[in-house]
N, C-alpha and C positions, 0 to 999 in steps of 0.2 A: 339522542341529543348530544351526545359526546361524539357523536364523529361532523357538529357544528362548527364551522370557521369563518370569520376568527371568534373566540371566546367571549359571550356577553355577563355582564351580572346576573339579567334575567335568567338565560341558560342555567347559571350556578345556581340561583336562587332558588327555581326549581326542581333541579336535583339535589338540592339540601334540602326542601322542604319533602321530597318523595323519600329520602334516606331516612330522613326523622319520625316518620308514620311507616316504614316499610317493618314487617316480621317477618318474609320470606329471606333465606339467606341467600339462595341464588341470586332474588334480586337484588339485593343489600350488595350484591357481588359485581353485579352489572351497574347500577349506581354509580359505589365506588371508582369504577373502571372510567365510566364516563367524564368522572369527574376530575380524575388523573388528565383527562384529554382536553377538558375545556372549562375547569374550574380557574380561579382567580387565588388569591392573597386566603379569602374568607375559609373558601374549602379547604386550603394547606391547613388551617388554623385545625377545623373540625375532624379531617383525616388523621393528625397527629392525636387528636385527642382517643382515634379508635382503639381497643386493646388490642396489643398487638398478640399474646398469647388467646386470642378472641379467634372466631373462625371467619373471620375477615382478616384476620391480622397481615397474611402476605397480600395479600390484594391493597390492602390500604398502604403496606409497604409500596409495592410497586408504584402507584396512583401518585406516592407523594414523590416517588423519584423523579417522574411525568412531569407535576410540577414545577420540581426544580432544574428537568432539564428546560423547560418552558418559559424559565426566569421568573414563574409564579409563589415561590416560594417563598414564607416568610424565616426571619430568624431562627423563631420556635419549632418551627417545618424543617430547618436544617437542625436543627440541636436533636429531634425527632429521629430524625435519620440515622444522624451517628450514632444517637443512643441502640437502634435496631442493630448498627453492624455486630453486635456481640452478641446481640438474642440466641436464643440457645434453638432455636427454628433455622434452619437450613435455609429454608426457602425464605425469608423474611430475612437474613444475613444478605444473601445473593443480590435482593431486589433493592436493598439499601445499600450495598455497593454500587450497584447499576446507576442509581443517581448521581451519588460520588463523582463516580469518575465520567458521567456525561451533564455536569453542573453546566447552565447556561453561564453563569461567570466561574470559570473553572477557581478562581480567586477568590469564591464565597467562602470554602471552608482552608483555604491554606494557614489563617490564623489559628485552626483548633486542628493541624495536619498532626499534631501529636496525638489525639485518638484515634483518627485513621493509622496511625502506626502501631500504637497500641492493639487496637483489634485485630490488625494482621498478625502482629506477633504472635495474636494467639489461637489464631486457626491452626488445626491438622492443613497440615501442606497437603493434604487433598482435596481442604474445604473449595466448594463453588465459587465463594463467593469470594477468592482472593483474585482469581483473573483481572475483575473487573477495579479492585483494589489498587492492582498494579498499574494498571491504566492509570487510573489517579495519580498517583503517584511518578509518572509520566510525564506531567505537565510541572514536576516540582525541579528545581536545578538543585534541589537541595544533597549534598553527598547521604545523609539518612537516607531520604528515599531511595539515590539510587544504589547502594549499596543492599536493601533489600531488594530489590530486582535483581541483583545477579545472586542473592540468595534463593531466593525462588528458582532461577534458570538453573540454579543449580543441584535443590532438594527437593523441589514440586515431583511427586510421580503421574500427574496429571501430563499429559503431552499438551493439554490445550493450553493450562498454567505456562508452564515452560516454554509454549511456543509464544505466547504473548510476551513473555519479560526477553525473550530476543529480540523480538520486535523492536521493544522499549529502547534497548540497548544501542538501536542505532545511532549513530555520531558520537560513539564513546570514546572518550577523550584518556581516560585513565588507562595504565596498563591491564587493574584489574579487570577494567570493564572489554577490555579487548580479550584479555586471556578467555576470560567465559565464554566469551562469543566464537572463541577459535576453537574452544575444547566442544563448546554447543554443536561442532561439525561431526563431531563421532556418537551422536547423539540417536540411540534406539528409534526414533521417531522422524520421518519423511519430511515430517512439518516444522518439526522443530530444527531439523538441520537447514530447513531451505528457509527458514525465517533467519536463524544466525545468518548464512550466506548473502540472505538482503539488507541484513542488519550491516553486515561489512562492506557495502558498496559505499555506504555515505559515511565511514569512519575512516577519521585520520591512520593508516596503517605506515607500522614502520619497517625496513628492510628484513629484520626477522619474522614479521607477522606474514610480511609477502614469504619468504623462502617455506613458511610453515607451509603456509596457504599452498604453493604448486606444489609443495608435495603431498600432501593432501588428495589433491587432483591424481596426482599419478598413481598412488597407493590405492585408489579408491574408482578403479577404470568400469566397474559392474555399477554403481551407485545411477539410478537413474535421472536425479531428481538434483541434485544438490553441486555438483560440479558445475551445470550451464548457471546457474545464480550468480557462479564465480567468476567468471571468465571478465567478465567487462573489469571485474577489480584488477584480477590478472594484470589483463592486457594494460590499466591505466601502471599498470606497479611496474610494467616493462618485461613480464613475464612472458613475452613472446613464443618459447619454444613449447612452453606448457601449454597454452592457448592453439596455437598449432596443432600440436599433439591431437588435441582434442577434436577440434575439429575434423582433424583426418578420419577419425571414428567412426564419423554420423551416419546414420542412414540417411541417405537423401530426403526420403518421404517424411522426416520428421520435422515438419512446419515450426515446433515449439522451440525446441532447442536452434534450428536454422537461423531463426530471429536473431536469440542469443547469443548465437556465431557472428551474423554480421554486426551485430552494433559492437562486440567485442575486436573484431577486424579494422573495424572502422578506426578502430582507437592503435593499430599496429600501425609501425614503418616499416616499408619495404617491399618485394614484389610478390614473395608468398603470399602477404595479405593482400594486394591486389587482386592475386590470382583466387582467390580465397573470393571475393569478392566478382570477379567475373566469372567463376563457376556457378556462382548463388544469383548472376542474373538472368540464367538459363532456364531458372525454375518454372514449373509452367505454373506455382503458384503465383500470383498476379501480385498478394503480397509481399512474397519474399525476393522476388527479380526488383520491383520496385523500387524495396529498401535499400537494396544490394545496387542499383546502378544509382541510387540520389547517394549512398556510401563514395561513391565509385567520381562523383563527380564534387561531391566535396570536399574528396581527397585532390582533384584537380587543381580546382581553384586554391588550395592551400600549397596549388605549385611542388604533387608528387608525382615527379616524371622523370625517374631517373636514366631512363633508357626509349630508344626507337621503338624496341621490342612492347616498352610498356606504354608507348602511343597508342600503337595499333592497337593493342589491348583494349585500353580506353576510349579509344574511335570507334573500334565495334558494336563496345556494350550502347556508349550513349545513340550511335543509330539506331540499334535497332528499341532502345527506349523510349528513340524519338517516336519512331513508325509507331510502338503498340499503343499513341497516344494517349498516356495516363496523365490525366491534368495533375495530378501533382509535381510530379518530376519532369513537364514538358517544360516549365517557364527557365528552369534551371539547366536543363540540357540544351534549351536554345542559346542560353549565355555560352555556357562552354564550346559550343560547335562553332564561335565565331572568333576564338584562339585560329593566331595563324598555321599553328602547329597542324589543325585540321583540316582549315582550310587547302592547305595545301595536298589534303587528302581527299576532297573533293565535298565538303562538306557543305559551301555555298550550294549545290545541286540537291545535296539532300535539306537543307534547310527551308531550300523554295516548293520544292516538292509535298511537303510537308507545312503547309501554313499554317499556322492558327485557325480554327474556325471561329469564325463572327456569325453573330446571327444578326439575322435581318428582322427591323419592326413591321410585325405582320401590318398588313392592309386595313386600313378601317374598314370598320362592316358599312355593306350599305343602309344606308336611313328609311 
């Protein structure tokens, strides 16, 4: 009955009245669960009334977070909650974080956000239940909050902890909150350095944080994971030769980082990256030529053509992107081919050769 949508009284009414007569705990378990999924206001009320030191207690836990991500929550269901984050149960901690920080009005509990800070403070930085904690605290502009997230990013020995308050971190406007996220780069853990690294794409960086940043890059030429994150911040910060660098690297067959290359390319001046960009449309991934010639042609239109040599260039790739007829990048490679610059390369013959296909409205059947 709990996997019913959307939610009725009736539903609820009678898994409160099967909860109320049930003595098996299993099913008291399943219940519970159900009613996390499709209970009302009334259930929140009766689930908070469960002991949470009870052997239902993390299940009821859970069920009310259900609730409140579901907006079903009442006041007392939210006072319920908070009160669990401190429970001395691990797993009843955990699941009343979970709600927390996936509240349908994440604004329910921001007036009582001094107990959610409070319980954080007093976790072991390895408890479970702080990841989710942080999350919460995510949605707050408050400098408390985020000053605790780069306390986490910084003492959590959890990788998952850590890797989540970088996340957080993104569009860090402070310098402390930048500094963590740059020192997060030398960070023991794969995930937590490539969560910093996506964390620094959407942060104001200033000319020391870029200089850190490529060197970073350079120092760290064996790092498999965490340099291609960089490169598009690179390339916006003007870090050309590092980005370069890097690319010169790749093995060709590695489709992941390629991507990475070109939207990083994309964002360079000049004919390196050009070239950079018509080498990547050779690929015989169907992806990565793609990206690499709609790169190639919106660098056109934004009028980068510094040379003859870098025509030809450009008239190659979009023919032959015209030919491999990929409807994404055909409507845009048809504008470009009708620059005079092309035309005079014979581009009218290749544009007629190449029409659009239309389809015809099939035949009515006969009657």
């Amino acid at each position: 009955m709990g996997q019913l949508w959307p939610s009725s009284r009736a539903v609820e009414s009678a898994l409160l009245e099967a909860l109320a007569d049930e003595q098996e705990i299993d099913v008291q378990r399943s219940l519970i669960d159900a009613l996390g999924k499709a209970g009302n206001e009334t259930a929140s009320e009766v689930l908070t009334n469960i002991d949470p030191g009870g052997p239902t207690g993390p299940d009821a836990s859970l069920a009310l977070s259900r609730l409140l991500a579901r907006g079903e929550a009442t006041s007392t269901a939210l006072d319920g909650l908070l009160t669990r984050l401190v429970h001395t149960n691990p797993a009843i901690r955990k699941n009343a974080a979970w709600g927390i920080a996936n509240a349908f009005i994440p604004g329910a509990w921001r007036t009582q956000r001094e107990r959610v800070y409070n319980a954080l403070d007093g976790y072991d930085r390895s408890d479970e239940a702080a990841a989710n904690l942080l999350r919460a605290l995510g949605t707050l502009a408050d400098p408390e909050a985020r000053r605790r997230i780069v306390d986490w990013l910084v003492a959590s020995p959890d990788w998952r902890t850590r890797s989540t308050a970088a996340e957080l971190l993104g569009g860090a406007k402070s310098s402390e909150e930048r500094a963590a996220l740059l020192r997060a780069l030398d960070d023991t853990s794969a995930h937590v350095r490539t969560a910093a690294a996506s964390a620094l794409l959407v942060t104001p960086l200033e000319t020391l944080d870029l200089d850190r940043i490529a060197a970073w890059v350079d120092e760290h030429p064996d790092d498999r994971h965490t340099p291609a994150a960089l490169m598009s911040v690179l390339a916006a910060g003007g870090r050309s030769r590092t980005v370069l660098d890097w690319i010169s690297r790749l093995a060709t067959n590695d489709i992941s980082k390629w991507r990475r290359a070109i939207a990083a390319a994309a964002l360079l001046p000049g004919e390196e990256a050009v070239a950079v960009l018509a080498e990547a449309s050779h690929s015989p991934s169907l992806t990565l030529s793609g990206e690499a010639i709609q790169a190639l042609a919106i660098k056109w239109v934004q009028g980068e053509r510094t040379s003859s040599g870098l025509v030809s260039i450009f008239y190659e790739a979009f023919v032959r992107g015209l030919r491999a007829g990929d409807p994404v990048t055909e409507p845009l490679l048809r504008r470009v081919l009708r620059d005079p610059l092309f035309v005079a390369l014979g581009s009218d013959s290749v544009l007629s050769e190449s029409l659009p296909t239309t389809e015809t409205e099939p035949a009515p059947s006969p009657p």
